[in-house]
N, C-alpha and C positions, 0 to 999 in steps of 0.2 A: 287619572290618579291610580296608583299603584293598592291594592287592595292589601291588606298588612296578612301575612299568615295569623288563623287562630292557636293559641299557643292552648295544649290539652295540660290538663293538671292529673290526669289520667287515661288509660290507652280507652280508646273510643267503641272496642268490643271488649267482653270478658275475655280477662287471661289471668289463668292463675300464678301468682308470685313476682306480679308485675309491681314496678318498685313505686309506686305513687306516695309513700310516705317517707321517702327519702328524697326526694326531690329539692328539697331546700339544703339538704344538706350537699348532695350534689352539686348544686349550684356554688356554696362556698369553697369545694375543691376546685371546683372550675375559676374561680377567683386565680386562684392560684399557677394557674396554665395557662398556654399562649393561649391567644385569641386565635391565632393562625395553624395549630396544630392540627394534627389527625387522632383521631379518635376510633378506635376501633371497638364498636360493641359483639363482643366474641359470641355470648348468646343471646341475638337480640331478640328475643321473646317476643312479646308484644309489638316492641319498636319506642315503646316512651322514653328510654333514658337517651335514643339517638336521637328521637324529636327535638328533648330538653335539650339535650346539649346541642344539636343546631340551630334551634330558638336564641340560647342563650349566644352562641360565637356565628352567627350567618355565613363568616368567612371561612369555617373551619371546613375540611375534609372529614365526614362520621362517616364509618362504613358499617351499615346494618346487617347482622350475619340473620338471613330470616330462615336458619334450619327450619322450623317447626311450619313453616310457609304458611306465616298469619296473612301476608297477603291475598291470600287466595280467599280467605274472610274476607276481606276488604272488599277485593273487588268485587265479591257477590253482596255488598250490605244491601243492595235494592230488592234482593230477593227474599232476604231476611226479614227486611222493613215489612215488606207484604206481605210476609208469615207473618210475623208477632202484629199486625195490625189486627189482621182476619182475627187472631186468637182473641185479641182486646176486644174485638164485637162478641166474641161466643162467651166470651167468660162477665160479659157486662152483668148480669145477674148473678154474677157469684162473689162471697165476700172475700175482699183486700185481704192477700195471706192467710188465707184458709184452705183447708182442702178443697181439690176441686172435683164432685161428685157428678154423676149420671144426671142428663147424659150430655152434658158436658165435657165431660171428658170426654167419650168417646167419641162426637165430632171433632175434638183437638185433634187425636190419634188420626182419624179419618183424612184432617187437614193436611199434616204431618205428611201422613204416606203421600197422598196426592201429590203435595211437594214435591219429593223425591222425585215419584214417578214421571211427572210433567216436566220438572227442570234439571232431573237429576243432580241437583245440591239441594243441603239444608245445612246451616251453621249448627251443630248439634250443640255448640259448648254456649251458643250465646239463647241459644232456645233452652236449652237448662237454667240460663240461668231467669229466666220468666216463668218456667214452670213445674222448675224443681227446689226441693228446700233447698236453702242457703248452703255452698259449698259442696255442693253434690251435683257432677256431672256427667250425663251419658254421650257416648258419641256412635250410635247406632238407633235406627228408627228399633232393632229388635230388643236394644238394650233400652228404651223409650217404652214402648210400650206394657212393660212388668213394672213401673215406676207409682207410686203415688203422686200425683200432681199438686201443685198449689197454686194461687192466682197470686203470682208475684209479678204481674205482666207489666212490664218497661209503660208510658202513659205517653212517650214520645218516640220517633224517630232515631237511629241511631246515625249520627254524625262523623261521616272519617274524612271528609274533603281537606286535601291539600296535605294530609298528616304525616306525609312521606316528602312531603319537597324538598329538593335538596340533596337527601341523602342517598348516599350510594349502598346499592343491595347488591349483596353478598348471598348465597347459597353453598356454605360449604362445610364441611368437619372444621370445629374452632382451630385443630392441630394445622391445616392447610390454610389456614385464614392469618394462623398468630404468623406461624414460616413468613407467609406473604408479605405482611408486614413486619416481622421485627425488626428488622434494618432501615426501617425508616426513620428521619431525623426528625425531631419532633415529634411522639408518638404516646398517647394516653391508652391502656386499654381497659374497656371496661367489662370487666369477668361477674358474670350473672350465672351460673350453671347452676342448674337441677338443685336442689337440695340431698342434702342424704340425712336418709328417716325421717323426713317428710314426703306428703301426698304426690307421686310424678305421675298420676294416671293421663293426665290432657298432654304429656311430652311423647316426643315420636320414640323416644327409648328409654329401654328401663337401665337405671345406672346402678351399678355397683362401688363396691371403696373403692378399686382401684380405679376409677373413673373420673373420681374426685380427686383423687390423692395426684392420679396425672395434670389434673388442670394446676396443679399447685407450679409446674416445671414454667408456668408463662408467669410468674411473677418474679422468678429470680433476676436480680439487676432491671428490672423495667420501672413505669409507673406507670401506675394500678389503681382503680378501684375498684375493690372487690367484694360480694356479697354471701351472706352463708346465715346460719341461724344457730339458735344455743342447743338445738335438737343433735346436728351434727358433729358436734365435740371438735370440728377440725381445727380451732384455736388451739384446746389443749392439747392436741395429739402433735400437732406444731412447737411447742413449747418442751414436749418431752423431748422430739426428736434434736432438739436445739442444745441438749443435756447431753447428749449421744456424741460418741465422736466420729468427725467427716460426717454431720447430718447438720443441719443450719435450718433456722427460723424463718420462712418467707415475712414474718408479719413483725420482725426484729424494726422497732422504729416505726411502724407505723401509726396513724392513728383511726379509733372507734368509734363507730353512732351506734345507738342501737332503737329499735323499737318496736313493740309488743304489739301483736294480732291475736285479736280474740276472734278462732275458728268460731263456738257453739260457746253456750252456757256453761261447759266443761272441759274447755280444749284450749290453749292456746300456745302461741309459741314464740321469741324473739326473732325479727327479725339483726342481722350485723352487716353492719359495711365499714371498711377497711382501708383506708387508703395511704397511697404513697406515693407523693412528687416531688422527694426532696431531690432528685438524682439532675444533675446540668444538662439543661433540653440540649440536642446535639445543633 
């Protein structure tokens, strides 16, 4: 008997601005599109919304653009598993989300290095997130080590089997990815990029406006859905240019979800997603 893929409700390592509270609403746009199409996720981040959407269509074509090569997490979770276990034995004596004091800490660091040095990797973004406060993450043992710790330590295994089947991986600039596909018939893509004036420190590059403002060029005549927040104003600054003459609205007709993340006790910020399939699949 055929073992059924487990479907994730979220991506199986930390990544930050992975879309797991949109997911249901995804799914209702997907209502709406062939089963048999392609899907192209421009910045697959994580890889959850390619997962989702070939959980939800098994026959479709997804193609995961994995710039940020979360795969390479993946393939080492067994190595990670065996850090953050070791960590869960040193920190048993310390209390649940609390700092983690001498000298405890300093057999974590100790651990830490060892790591590196023996297998030359360590997941830095998914060990922050066990031992650094909420939403704060280092990606170097040097930038690790000047850190306050806390015992936030995972209590299980972390699980990624099968999370990739199916779908076809991509490594490329989204502009060399959209080219490749826009001529295809049948084609959904799903635009995830970087936020502007929110957090891109865990992204391979730092983005500027015009960065964003370019990704705006793969929504004209396609269908889309696309993600952004109330931080980066690119709604409104779309709506102005829509006022302008020879400037047009990419978001004219479509429709909005929206919903709220609370960073800290004093931070937080909208999430938006956007979409648009009324256009005749070819």
């Amino acid at each position: 008997m055929t073992q059924k893929s487990r479907k994730f409700t979220q991506a199986p390592l930390p990544f930050m601005g992975q879309k797991r509270r949109f997911l249901n609403q995804v799914k209702e746009v997907l209502s709406s599109c062939p089963s048999d199409a392609t899907y192209v996720d421009l910045f697959g981040g994580s890889g959850l919304l390619s997962h989702t959407v070939k959980q939800h269509y098994p026959s479709a074509k997804v193609v995961y653009n994995d710039y940020d090569n979360y795969r390479l997490r993946l393939d080492n979770v067994s190595y990670t598993n065996r850090l953050i276990s070791d960590i869960r034995t040193i920190v048993a004596v310390c209390p649940k989300d609390k700092r983690i004091t001498e000298p405890e800490r300093g057999l974590i660091i100790k651990r830490v290095l060892q790591e590196e040095q023996t297998t030359g990797y360590v997941d830095y973004i998914t060990l922050s997130s066990n031992v650094l406060f909420s939403m704060k993450y280092v990606q170097s043992y040097a930038e690790l080590e000047k850190e306050t710790l806390y015992n936030c330590i995972r209590k299980s295994d972390y699980n990624t089997e099968n999370y990739l089947d199916g779908v076809v991986v991509e490594s490329l600039d989204y502009k060399e990815l959209f080219s490749k596909y826009q001529d295809y018939t049948n084609v959904v893509f799903l635009v995830d990029p970087p936020y502007l004036s929110t957090e891109v420190g865990t992204y391979k590059n730092y983005w500027k406006l015009k960065d964003y403002l370019d990704v705006l060029d793969v929504l004209n005549g396609t269908n889309y859905i696309y993600f952004t927040s109330n931080k980066s104003h690119i709604i409104e600054l779309c709506e102005w240019m829509a006022n302008k003459p020879a400037l047009y609205n990419p978001f004219a007709g479509s429709t909005t979800s929206a919903v709220n993340n609370q960073m800290n006790y004093n931070s937080s910020y909208t999430d938006i997603m956007l979409h648009k399939v009324n256009y005749e699949f070819k």
